[in-house]
C-alpha positions as CSV (number, residue, x, y, z in Angstrom):
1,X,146.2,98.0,71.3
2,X,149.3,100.3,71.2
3,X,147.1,103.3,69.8
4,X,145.1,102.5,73.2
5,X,148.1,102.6,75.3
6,X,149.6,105.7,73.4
7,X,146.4,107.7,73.5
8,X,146.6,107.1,77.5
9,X,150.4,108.2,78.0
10,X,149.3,111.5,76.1
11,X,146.2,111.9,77.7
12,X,148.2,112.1,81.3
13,X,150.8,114.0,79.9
14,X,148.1,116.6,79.5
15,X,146.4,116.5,82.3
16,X,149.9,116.8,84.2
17,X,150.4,119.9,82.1
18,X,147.2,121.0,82.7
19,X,147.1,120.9,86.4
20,X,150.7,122.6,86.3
21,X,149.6,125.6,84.2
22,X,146.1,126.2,86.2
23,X,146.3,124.8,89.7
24,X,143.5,124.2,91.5
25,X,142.0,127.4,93.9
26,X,141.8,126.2,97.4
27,X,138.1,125.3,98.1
28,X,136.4,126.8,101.0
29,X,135.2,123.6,103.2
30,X,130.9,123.1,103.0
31,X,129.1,125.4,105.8
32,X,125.5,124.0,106.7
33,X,122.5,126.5,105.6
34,X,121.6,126.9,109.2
35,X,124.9,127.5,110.5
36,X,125.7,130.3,107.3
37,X,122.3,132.0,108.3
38,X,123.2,132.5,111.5
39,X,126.5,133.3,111.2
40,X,125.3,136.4,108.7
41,X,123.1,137.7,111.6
42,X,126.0,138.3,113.5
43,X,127.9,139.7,110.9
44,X,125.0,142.0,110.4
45,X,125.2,143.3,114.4
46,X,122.5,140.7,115.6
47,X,119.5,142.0,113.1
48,X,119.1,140.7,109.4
49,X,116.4,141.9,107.6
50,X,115.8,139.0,104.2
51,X,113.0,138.3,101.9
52,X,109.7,136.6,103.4
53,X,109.4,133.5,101.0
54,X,105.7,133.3,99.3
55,X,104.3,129.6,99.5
56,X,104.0,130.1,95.6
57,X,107.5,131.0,95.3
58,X,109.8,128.0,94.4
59,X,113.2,129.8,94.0
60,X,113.4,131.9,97.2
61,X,115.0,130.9,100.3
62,X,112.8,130.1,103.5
63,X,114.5,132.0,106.1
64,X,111.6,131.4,108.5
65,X,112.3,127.5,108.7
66,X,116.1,127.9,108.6
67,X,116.0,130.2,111.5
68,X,113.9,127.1,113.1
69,X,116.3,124.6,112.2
70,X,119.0,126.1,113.7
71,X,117.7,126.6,117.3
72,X,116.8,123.2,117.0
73,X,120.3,122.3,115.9
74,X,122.1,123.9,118.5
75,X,123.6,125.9,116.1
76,X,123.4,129.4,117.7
77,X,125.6,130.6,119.9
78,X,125.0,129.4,123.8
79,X,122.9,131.6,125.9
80,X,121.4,133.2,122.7
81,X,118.3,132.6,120.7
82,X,117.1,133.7,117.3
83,X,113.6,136.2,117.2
84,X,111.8,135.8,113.7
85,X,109.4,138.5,113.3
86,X,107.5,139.6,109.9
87,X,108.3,143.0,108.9
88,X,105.9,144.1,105.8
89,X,107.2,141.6,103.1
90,X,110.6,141.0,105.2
91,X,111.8,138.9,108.0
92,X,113.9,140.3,110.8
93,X,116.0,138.1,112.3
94,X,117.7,139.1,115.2
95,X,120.0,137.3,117.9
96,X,119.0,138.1,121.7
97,X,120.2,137.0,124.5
98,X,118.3,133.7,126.3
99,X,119.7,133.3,129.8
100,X,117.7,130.4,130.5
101,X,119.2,128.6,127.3
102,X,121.8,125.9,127.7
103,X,121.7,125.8,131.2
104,X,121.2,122.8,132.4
105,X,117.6,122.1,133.5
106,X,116.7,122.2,137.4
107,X,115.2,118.9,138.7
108,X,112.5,118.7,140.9
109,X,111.2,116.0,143.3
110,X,108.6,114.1,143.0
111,X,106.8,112.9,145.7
112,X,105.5,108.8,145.2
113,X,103.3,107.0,147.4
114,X,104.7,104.2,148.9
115,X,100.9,102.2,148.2
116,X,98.8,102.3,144.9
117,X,95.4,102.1,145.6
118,X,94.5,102.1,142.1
119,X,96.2,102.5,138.7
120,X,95.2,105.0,136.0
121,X,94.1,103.8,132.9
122,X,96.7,104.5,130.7
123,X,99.1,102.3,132.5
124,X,97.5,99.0,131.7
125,X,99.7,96.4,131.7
126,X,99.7,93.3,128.9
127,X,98.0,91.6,131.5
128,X,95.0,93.7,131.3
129,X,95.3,93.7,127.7
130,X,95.5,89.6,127.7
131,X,92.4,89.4,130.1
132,X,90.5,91.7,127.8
133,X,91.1,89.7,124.1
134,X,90.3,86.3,126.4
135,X,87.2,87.4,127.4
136,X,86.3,88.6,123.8
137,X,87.2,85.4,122.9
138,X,85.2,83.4,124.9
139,X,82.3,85.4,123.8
140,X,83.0,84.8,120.2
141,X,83.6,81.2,120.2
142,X,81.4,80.1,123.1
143,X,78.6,77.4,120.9
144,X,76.4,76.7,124.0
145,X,75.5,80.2,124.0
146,X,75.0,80.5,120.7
147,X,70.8,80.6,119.3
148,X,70.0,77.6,117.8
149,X,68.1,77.9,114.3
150,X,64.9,75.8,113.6
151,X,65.3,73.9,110.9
């Protein structure tokens, strides 16, 4: 038991000496994929040119998707949009502007009769529904109606 205990005393000795001699490097904090892509278009001036990735090809990168991903993310820049084009065996990427983007949408009115004559099919209520399955079920189970067999 006190090899235990000694083994442990000199085993955090060490790592106290250890982490004094070769401190640890500051660590960069994580950075999606989305948000790094598009933030290396606009280090690149608004165009990147990268690699098209090959449905066979398990290593590369799909830029393509990512570009995606980050629109839908609502990681570009406001009033901006990314442009994926094919270029050879390349993607461009580039960054343009999108005025229409991030602005709020405009509503619209809509006009609504104050009588419905007659409601369209695809707003049935439960109570059609429940009308329906009776009716079904009163064919099914109905034994007057049924053919009686000779026998």
């Amino acid at each position: 038991m006190r090899f235990r205990k000694d083994l442990r005393v000199d085993l955090v000795a060490l790592r106290v000496r250890v982490d004094v001699a070769f401190p640890k490097a500051a660590r960069q904090a994580n950075v999606s994929v989305t948000q790094q892509l598009v933030d290396d278009v606009v280090a690149a001036g608004g165009s990147l040119r990268v690699p098209r990735k090959r449905w066979y090809d398990r290593e590369s990168v799909d830029c393509e998707n990512r570009a995606r991903l980050a629109e839908r993310y609502r990681k570009v820049p406001a009033g901006k949009r990314l442009v994926v084009s094919t270029i050879d065996d390349k993607l461009e990427i580039r960054l343009v502007d999108a005025p229409d983007r991030g602005a709020p949408a405009e509503l619209v009115p809509v006009v609504v009769p104050a009588n419905v004559s007659r409601y369209h099919a695809a707003g049935a209520t439960k109570s059609h529904f429940d009308r329906y399955m009776r009716l079904k079920c009163e064919l099914v189970i109905r034994p007057r109606d049924r053919p009686q067999h000779a026998g």
